[in-house]
C-alpha positions as CSV (number, residue, x, y, z in Angstrom):
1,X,0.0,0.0,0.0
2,X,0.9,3.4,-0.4
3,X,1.0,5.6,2.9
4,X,1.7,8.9,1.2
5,X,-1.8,8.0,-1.4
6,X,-4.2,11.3,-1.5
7,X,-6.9,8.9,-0.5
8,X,-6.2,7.3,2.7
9,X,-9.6,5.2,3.1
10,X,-8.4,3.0,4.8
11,X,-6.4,2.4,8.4
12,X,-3.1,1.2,7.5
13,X,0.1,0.4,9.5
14,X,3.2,-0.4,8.0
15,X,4.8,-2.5,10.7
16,X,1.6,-4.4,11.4
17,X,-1.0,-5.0,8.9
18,X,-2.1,-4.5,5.6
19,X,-5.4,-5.5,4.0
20,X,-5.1,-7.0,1.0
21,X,-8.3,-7.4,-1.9
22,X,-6.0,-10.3,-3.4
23,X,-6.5,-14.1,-5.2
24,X,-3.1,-15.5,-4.9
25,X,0.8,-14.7,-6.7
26,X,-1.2,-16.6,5.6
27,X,0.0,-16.4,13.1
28,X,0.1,-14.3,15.4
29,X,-2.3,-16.7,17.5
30,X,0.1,-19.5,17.5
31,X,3.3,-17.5,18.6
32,X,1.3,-16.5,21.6
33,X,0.5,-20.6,22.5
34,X,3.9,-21.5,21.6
35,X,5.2,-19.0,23.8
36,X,3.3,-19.9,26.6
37,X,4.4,-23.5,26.3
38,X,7.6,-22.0,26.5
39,X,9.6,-23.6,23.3
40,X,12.9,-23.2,24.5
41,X,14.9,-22.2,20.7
42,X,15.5,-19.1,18.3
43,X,13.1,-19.1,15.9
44,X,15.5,-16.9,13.6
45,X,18.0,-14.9,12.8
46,X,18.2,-11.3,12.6
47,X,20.9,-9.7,9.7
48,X,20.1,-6.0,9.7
49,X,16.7,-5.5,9.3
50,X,16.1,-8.6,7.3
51,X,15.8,-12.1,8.9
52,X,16.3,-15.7,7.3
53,X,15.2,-19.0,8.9
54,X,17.7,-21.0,10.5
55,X,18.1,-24.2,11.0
56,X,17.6,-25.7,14.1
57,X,18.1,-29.5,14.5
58,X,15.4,-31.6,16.3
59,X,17.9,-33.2,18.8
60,X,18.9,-29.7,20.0
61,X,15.7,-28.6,20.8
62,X,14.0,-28.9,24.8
63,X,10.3,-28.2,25.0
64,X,8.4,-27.4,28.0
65,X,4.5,-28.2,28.7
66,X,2.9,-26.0,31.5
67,X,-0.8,-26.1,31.6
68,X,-2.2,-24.5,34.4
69,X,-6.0,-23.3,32.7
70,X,-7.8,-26.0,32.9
71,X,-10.1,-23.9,30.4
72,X,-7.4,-23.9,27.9
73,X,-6.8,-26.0,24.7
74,X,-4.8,-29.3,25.8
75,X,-2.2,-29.4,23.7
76,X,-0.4,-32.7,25.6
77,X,-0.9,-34.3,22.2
78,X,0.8,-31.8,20.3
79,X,4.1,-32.0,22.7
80,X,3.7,-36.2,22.9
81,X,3.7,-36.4,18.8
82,X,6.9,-34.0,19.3
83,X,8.6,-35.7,21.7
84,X,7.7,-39.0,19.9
85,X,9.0,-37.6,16.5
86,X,11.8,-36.3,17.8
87,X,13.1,-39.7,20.2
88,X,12.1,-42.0,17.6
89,X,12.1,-40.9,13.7
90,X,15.4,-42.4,11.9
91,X,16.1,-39.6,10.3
92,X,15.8,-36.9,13.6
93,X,19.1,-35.2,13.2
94,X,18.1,-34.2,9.6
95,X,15.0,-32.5,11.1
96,X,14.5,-28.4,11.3
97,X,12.7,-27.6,14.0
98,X,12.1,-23.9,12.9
99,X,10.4,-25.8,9.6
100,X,8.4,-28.3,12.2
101,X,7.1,-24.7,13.7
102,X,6.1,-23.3,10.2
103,X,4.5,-26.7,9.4
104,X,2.4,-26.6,11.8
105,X,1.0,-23.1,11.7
106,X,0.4,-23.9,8.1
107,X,-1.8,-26.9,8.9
108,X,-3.5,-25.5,11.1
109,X,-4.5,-22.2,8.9
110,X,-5.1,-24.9,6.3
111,X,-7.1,-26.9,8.5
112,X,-9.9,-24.1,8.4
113,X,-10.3,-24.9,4.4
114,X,-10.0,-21.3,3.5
115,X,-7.5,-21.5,0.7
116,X,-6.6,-17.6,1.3
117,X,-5.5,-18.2,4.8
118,X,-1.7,-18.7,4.8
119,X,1.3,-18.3,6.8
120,X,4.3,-17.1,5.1
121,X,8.5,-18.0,6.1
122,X,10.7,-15.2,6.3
123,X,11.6,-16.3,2.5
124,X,7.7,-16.7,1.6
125,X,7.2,-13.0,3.3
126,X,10.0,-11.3,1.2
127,X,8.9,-13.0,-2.3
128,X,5.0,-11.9,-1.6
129,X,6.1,-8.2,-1.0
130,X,8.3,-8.3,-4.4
131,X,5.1,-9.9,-5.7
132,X,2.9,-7.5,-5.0
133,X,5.1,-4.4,-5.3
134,X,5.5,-5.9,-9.1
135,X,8.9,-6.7,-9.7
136,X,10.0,-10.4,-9.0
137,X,11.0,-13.6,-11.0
138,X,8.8,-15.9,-12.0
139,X,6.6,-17.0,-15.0
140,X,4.1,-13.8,-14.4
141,X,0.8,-15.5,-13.2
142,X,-1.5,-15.0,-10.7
143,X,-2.7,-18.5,-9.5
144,X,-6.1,-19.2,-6.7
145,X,-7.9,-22.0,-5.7
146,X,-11.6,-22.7,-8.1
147,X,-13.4,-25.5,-6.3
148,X,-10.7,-26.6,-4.4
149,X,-8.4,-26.9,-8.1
150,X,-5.2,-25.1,-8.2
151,X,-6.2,-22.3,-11.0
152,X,-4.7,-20.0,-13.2
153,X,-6.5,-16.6,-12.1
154,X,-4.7,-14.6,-14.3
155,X,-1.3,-14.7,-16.8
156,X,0.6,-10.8,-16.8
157,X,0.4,-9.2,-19.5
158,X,3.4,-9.8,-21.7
159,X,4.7,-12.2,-19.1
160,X,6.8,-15.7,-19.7
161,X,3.2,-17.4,-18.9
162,X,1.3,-15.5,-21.5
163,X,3.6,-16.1,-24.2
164,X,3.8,-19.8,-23.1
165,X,-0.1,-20.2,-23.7
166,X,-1.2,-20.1,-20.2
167,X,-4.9,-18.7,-20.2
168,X,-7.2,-17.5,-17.5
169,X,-8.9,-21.0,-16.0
170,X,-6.3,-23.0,-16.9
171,X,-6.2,-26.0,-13.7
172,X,-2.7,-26.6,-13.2
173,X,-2.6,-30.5,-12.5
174,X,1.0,-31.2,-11.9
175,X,4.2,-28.9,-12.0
176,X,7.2,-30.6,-12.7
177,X,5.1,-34.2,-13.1
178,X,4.4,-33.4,-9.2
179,X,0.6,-33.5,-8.4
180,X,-1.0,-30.2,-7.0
181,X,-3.9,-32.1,-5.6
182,X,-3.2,-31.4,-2.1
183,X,-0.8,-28.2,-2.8
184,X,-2.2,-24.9,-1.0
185,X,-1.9,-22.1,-3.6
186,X,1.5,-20.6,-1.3
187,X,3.2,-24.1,-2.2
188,X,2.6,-23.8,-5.5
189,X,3.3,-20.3,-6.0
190,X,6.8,-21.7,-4.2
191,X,7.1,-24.4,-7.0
192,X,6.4,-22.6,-9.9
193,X,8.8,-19.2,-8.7
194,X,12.3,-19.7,-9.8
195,X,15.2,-17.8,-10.7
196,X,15.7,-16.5,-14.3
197,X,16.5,-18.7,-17.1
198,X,15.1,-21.7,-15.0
199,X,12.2,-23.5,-16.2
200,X,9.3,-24.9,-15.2
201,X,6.4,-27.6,-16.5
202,X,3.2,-27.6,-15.8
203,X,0.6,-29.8,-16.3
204,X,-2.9,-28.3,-17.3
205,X,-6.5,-28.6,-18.4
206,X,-8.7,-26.2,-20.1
207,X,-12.2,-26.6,-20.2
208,X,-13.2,-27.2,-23.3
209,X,-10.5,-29.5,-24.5
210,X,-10.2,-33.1,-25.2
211,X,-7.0,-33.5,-23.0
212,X,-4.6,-32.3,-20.6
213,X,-1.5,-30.4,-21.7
214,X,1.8,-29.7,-20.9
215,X,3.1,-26.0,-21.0
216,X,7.0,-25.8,-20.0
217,X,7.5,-21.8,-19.1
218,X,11.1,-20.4,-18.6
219,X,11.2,-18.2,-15.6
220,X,12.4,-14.2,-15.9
221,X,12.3,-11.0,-14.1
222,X,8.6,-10.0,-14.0
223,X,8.5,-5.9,-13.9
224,X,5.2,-5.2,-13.9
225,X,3.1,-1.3,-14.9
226,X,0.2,-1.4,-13.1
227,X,-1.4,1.4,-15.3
228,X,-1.1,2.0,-19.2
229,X,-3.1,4.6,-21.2
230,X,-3.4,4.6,-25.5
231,X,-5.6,6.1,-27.6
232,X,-7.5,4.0,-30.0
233,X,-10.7,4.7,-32.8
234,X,-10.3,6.2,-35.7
235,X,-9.2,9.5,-34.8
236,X,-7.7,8.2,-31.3
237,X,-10.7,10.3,-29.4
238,X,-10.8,7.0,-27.4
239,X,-9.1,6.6,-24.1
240,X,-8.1,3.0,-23.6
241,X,-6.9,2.7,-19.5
242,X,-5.4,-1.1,-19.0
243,X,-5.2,-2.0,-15.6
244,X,-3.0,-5.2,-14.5
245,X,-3.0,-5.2,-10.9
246,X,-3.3,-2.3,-7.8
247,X,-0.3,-2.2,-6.2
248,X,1.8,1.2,-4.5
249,X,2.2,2.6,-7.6
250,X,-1.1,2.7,-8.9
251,X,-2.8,5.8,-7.5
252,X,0.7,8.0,-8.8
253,X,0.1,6.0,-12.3
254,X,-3.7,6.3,-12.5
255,X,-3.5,10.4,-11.4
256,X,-1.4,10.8,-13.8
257,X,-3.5,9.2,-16.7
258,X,-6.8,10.8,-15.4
259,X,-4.9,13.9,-16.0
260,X,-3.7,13.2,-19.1
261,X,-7.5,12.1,-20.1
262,X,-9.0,15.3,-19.1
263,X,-6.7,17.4,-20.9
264,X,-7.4,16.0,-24.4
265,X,-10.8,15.8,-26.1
266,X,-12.2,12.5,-26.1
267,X,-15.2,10.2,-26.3
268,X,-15.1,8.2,-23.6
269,X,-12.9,5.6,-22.1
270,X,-12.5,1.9,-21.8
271,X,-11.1,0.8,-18.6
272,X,-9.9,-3.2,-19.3
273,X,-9.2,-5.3,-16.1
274,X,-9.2,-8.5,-17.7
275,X,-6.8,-10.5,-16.3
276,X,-6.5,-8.1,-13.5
277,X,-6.0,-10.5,-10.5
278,X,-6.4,-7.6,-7.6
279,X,-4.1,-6.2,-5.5
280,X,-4.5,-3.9,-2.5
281,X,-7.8,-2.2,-1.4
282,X,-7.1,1.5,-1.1
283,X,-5.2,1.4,-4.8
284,X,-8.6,0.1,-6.0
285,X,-10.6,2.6,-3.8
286,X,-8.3,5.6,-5.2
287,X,-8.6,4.4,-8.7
288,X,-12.6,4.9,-8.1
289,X,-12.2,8.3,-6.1
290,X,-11.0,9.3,-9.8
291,X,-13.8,8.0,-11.8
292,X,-17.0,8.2,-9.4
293,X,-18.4,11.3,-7.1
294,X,-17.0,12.0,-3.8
295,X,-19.0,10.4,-1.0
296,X,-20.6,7.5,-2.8
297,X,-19.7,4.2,-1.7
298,X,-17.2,2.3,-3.5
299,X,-17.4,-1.1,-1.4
300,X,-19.1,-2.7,2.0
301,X,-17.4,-5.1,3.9
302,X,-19.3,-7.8,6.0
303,X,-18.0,-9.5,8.9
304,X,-18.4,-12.4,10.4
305,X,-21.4,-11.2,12.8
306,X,-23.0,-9.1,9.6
307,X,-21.6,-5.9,10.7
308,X,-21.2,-3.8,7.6
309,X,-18.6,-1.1,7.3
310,X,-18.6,0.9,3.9
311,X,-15.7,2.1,2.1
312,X,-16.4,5.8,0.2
313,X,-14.8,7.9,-2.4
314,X,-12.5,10.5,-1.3
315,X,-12.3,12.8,-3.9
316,X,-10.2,13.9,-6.8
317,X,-12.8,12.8,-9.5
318,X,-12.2,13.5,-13.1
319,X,-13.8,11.2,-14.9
320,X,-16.9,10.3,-14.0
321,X,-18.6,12.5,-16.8
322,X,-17.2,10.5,-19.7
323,X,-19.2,7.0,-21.3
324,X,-16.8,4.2,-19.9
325,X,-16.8,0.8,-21.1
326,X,-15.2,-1.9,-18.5
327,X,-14.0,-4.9,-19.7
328,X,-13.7,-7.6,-17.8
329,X,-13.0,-11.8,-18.0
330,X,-12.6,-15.0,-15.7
331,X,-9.5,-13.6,-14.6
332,X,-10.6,-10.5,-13.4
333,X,-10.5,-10.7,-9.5
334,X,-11.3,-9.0,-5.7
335,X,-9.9,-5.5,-6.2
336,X,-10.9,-5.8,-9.7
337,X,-14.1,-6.8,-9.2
338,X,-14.7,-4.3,-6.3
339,X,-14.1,-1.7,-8.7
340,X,-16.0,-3.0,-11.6
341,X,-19.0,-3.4,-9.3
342,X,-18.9,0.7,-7.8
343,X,-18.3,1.9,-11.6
344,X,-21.9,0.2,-12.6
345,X,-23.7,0.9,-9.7
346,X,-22.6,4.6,-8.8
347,X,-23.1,5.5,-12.8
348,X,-25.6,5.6,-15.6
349,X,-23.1,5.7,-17.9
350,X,-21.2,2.7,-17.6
351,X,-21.2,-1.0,-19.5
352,X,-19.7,-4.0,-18.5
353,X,-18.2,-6.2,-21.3
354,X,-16.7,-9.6,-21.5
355,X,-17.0,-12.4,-19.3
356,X,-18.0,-13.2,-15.5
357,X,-15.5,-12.1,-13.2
358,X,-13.2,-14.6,-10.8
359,X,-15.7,-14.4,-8.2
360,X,-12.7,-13.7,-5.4
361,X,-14.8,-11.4,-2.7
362,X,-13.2,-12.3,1.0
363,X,-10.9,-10.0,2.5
364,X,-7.4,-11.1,3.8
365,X,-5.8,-9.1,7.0
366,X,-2.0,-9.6,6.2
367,X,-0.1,-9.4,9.7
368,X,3.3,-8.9,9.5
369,X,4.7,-11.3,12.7
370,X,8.3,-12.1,14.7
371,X,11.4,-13.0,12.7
372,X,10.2,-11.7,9.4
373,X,7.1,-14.0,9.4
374,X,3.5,-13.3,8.3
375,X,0.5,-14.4,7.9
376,X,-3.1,-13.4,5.8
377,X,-6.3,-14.7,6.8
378,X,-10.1,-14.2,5.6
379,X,-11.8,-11.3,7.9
380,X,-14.6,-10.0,6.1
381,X,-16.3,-10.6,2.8
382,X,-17.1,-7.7,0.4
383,X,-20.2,-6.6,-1.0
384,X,-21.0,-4.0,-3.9
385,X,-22.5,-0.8,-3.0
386,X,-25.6,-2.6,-3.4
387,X,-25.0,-5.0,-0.9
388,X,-24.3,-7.9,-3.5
389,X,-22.2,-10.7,-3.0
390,X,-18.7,-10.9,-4.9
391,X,-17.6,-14.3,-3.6
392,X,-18.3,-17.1,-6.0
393,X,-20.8,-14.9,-7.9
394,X,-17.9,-12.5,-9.4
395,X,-19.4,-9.7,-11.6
396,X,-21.8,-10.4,-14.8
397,X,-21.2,-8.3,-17.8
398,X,-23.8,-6.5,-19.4
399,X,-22.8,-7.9,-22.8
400,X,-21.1,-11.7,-22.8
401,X,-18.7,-11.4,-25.3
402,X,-16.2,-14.3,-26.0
403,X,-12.6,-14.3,-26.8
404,X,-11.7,-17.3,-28.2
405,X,-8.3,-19.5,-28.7
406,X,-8.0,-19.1,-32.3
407,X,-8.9,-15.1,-31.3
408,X,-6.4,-14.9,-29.0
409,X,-3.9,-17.0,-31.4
410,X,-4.3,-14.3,-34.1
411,X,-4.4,-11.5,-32.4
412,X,-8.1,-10.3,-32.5
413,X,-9.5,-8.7,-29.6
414,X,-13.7,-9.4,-30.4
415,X,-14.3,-7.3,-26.6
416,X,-12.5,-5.0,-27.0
417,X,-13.7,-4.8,-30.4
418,X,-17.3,-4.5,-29.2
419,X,-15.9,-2.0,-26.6
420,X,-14.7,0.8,-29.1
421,X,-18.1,-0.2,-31.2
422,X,-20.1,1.0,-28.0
423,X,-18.1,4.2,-27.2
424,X,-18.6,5.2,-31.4
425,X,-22.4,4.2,-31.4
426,X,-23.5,6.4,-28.2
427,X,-21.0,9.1,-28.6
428,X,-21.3,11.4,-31.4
């Protein structure tokens, strides 16, 4: 997030939280009991302001039990399956205790069968922040959980996965001929990253084809824009906005195109989030302070004892007087959606174009924790300014427009197509 934007809307603290409207590209909770039970090792190591996991070896390692509450969680058979683990597996000394620790806060976030509720190493924590910040190597796709299958949310534009042939939907099956049946999304965001030059195979299916198929990707540096303007139509009176993700450099980008917008003449604008897979909240937010009146609400969020909180615009619009076309498609997710849904429902002069949205709509609470740990877990849902659901139900365009394989092969663009159509047909 950005703590200098224009628009703060939301509470935000560097050092401890962030709240995150994202598909991928995690416990505070579980310090506290471990603590309690006084473990008796380091959990890490500090090298400036950075810290690394270190290994600790099994054999090393003294753990005391001390339950005195008889109101509190017995967690004798957590400290017996140590003890026995540790006395009487063959291979103890090759055992990392710090790893043991991780493992089990991740099975127990995973153990709540919320696929966005993750707990992140001091590695994990530094690749998710390069992630997000958009500059990091990998094959460039953002990848979620559909029905309990490992999906492709959305490929980068221009990224290794893109030119590979990934597509929005794609199931990833295997990487490297491993299978991702049981893999939460963090493990296999950890399986598919790699360094540049390195490559990777994964093992899809796309509905709609006979068969699986296997896509080999070689990794690179992913730099990604967040915000791209052109101007397209026959006498470039068409501002075309492409939006890939909401990250800290959005708001500067977006201002900076708004301005450019209002300062030529122009019909109207298309605003494509396809493929967008989200990002954080307040870029999204500040992005609709530009194109929707002050004060209207840009997004509700429900917790889990229905207590609604709305999010508003804060200002600083300049576009809400032109005709905007959105386009939007299966890879379009939570901040993207959010923002798709205020656009239609604070304006008369907005369509929707493409296909239904990811359907991502819970909101994560990133906590930042000791040793250069983290963790994200599912705190609220959102809901459009009209109080409709996001999650699973995504956003429906007002015209269903396919793009198809042998579009996409050859380069046509039938949405966007239909977009520039719309903009020329009710703008004279």
């Amino acid at each position: 997030m950005d703590p200098n934007s224009e628009n703060n809307n939301i509470k935000y603290n560097v050092k401890s939280k962030k709240i995150l409207a994202v598909v991928l590209g995690l416990a505070a909770l579980a310090f506290v009991i471990f603590a309690s039970f006084g473990i008796g090792f380091e959990l890490g190591k500090k090298k400036g302001n950075n810290y690394e996991s270190v290994q600790i070896p099994l054999k090393k390692v003294e753990v005391v039990n001390e339950i005195s509450d008889k109101n509190t969680l017995d967690f004798s058979l957590f400290w017996k399956s140590w003890d026995e683990l540790k006395n009487n597996y063959v291979d103890a000394d090759k055992l990392d205790a710090t790893q043991m620790l991780y493992g089990s806060i991740k099975g127990m976030l995973k153990s709540t069968g919320d696929p966005y509720n993750a707990f992140f190493s001091p590695e994990e924590n530094k690749k998710f922040n390069e992630e997000i910040t958009g500059s990091f190597e990998g094959i460039g796709a953002e990848i979620g959980m559909k029905n309990n299958v490992l999906t492709i949310i959305a490929p980068l534009k221009e990224s290794p996965a893109e030119k590979a042939g990934i597509r929005a939907g794609d199931k990833i099956l295997k990487i490297n001929d491993e299978s991702s049946e049981d893999m939460t999304v963090e493990e296999a965001v950890g399986k598919i990253r790699g360094p540049k030059n390195s490559e990777v195979k994964l093992t899809i299916f796309r509905n709609g084809d006979p068969e699986t198929k296997e896509i080999i990707v070689k990794r690179e540096i992913i730099n990604v824009k967040s915000a791209m303007l052109e101007f397209k139509g026959n006498e470039g009176d068409i501002a075309y906005v492409e939006l890939s993700r909401f990250g800290n450099d959005t708001n500067r980008d977006f201002g900076a195109i708004a301005r450019e917008i209002t300062s030529k003449k122009i019909k109207g604008i298309i605003l494509d989030l396809r493929d967008n897979p989200g990002g954080y909240l307040d870029a999204s937010i500040n992005v609709a302070s530009r194109m929707i009146p002050k004060g209207k609400i840009v997004v509700i969020e429900e917790d889990s004892k229905g207590n609604k909180t709305n999010s508003y615009a804060g200002g600083g619009d300049l576009l809400s007087e032109y005709f905007t076309v959105v386009l939007i498609n299966e890879g379009s997710a939570s901040a993207s959606e959010i923002l798709a849904g205020a656009l239609r429902e604070n304006r008369e002069n907005v369509t929707i174009v493409g296909k239904k949205s990811f359907g991502k709509g819970s909101v994560q609470k990133f906590i930042d924790l000791e040793k250069g740990t983290a963790m994200k877990v599912t705190v609220a849902k959102w809901l459009t300014p009209k109080g409709n659901q996001i999650n699973d139900e995504g956003i429906h365009p007002d015209m269903d427009i396919d793009l198809s394989e042998d579009d996409f092969n050859n380069n046509r663009d039938p949405q966007l197509d239909k977009a520039i159509e719309i903009i020329n047909n009710i703008v004279k």
